[in-house]
C-alpha positions in Angstrom: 424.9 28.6 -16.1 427.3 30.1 -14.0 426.1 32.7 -11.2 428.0 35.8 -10.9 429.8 36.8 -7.3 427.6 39.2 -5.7 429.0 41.8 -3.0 428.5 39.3 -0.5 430.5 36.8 -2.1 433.8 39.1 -1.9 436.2 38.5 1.3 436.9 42.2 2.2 440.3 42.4 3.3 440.8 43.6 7.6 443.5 47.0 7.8 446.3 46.3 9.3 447.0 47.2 12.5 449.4 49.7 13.8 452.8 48.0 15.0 451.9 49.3 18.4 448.3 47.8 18.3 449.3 44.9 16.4 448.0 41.7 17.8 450.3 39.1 17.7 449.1 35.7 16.2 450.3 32.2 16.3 452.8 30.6 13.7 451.1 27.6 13.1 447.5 29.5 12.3 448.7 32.0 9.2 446.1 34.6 8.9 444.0 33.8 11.9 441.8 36.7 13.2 441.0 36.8 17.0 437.6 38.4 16.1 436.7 35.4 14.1 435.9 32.3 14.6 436.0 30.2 10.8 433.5 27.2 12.0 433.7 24.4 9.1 430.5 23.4 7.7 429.0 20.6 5.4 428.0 22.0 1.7 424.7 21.4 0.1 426.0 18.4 -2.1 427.6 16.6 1.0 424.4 16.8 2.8 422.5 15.2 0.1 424.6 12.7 -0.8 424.4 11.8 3.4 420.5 12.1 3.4 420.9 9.9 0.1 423.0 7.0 2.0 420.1 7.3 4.6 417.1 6.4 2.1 419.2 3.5 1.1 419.9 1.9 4.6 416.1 2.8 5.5 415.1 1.1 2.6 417.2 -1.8 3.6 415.2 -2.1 6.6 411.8 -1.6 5.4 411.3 1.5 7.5 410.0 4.8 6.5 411.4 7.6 8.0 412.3 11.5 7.7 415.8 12.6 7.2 417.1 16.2 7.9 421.0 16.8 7.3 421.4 20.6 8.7 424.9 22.5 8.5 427.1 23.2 11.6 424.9 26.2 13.1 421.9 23.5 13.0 420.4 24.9 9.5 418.6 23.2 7.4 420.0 21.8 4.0 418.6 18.9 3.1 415.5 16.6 3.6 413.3 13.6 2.8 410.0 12.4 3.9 409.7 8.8 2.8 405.9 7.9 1.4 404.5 6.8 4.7 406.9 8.3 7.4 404.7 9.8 10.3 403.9 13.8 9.7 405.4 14.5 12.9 408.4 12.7 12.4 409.3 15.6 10.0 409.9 18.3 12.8 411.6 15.5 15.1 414.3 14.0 12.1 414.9 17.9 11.5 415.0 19.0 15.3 417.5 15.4 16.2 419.8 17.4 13.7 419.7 20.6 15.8 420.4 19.5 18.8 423.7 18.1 17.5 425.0 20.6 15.3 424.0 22.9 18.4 425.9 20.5 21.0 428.9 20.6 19.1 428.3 16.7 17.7 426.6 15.3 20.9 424.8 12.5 19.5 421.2 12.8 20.1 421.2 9.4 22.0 424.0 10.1 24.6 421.7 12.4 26.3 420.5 10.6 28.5 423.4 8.7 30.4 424.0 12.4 30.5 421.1 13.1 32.7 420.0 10.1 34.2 421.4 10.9 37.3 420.8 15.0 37.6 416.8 15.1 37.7 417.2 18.9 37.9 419.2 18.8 34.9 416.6 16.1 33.7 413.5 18.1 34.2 415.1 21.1 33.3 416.6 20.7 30.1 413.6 18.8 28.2 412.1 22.5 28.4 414.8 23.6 25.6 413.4 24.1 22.5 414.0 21.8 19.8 416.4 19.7 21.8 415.9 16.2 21.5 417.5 13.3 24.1 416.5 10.1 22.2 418.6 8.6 19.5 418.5 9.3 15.5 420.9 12.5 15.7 424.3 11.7 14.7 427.1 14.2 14.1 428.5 14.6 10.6 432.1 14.8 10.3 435.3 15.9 8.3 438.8 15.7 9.5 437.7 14.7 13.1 435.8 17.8 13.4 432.1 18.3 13.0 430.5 19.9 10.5 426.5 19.4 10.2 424.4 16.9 11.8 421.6 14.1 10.2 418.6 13.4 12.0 416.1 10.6 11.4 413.0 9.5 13.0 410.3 7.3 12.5 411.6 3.9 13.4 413.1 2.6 16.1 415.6 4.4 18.4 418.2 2.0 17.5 416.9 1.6 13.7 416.9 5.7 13.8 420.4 5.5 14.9 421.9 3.0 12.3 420.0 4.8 9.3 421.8 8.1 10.6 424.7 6.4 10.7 424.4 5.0 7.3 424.4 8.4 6.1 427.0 10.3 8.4 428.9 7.3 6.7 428.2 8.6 3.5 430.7 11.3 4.1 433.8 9.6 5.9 
C-alpha cells in the first residue's frame, strides 16, 4: 500500500529575490539557501539494519544489552531490549545515542580525556541532561559525515563500544 503525499510532504518553492536583494550563493552549492541548514540524517531502515548488526555482535559475546539508533537531531528510531538486558540500561543505550548525535558524532567514550583535566568542566557538565561520558555511543556515518548515532549499554564499556561499533559498521 502506497501512502499518499500529504501537504507536508510537498517542498514549497522560496520567491525569488529581487536583483537588488538577491543574495549571492556559491557555484559549487547549486540551490543552497542561507536560511537553511539541510542536516543529513539516517532513515528508518538504515537504523534498523545498524541496531540489527548490534544484536548479532552482542549475541556473539553472550551479552545482553539495549540498543537505541536515533537520527542526527538525537531522535529516536529504532530499539531493542535483549531478554535479560538491565531496565535501566534502556534510558542509558537511548541517552549514549543523544549525546552523539547532539555532539556532532563525539563518541560517547572520548568524553572523558576531554575532561579529565578541567574539574569545572568535569563537575559541570555531568549536570546536562541526558549526556552521557562513558563508552557505548558511537557516531553513525555516511560520506564522512554523521548522520544518527547507536547507543548500547549493558555490558562492559569496552564490550558496549565494540557492539556499537558492530552496528555503526552495519552501514559503512
Amino acid at each position: 500500500m502506497t501512502r499518499r503525499p500529504t501537504g507536508h510532504d510537498r517542498v514549497r518553492p522560496r520567491p525569488l529575490a529581487s536583483r537588488d536583494t538577491a543574495v549571492h550563493q556559491p557555484a559549487d552549492r547549486p540551490g543552497n539557501d542561507p536560511d537553511f541548514i539541510m542536516a543529513p540524517t539516517v532513515r528508518l531502515a538504515a537504523a534498523q539494519r545498524a541496531v540489527a548488526a548490534a544484536l548479532d555482535e552482542a549475541d556473539r559475546l553472550s551479552v545482553d544489552v539495549c540498543i537505541a539508533a536515533a537520527d542526527s537531531g538525537g531522535h529516536l528510531l529504532a530499539f531493542a531490549r535483549m531478554d535479560r538486558a538491565p531496565l535501566l540500561c534502556t534510558q542509558l543505550a537511548q541517552d549514549k545515542a543523544y549525546s552523539v548525535s547532539s555532539f556532532g558524532g563525539l563518541p560517547t567514550g572520548e568524553w572523558w580525556r576531554l575532561l579529565e583535566s578541567e574539574p569545572a568542566l568535569l563537575h559541570g557538565i555531568v549536570k546536562t541532561d541526558r549526556l552521557v561520558v562513558f563508552g557505548g555511543g558511537v557516531p553513525l556515518v555516511s560520506e564522512g559525515r554523521t548522520v544518527g548515532a547507536i547507543g548500547v549499554s549493558g555490558g562492559s564499556s569496552e564490550q558496549d563500544v565494540r557492539i556499537a561499533e558492530a552496528g555503526a559498521a552495519a552501514l559503512s
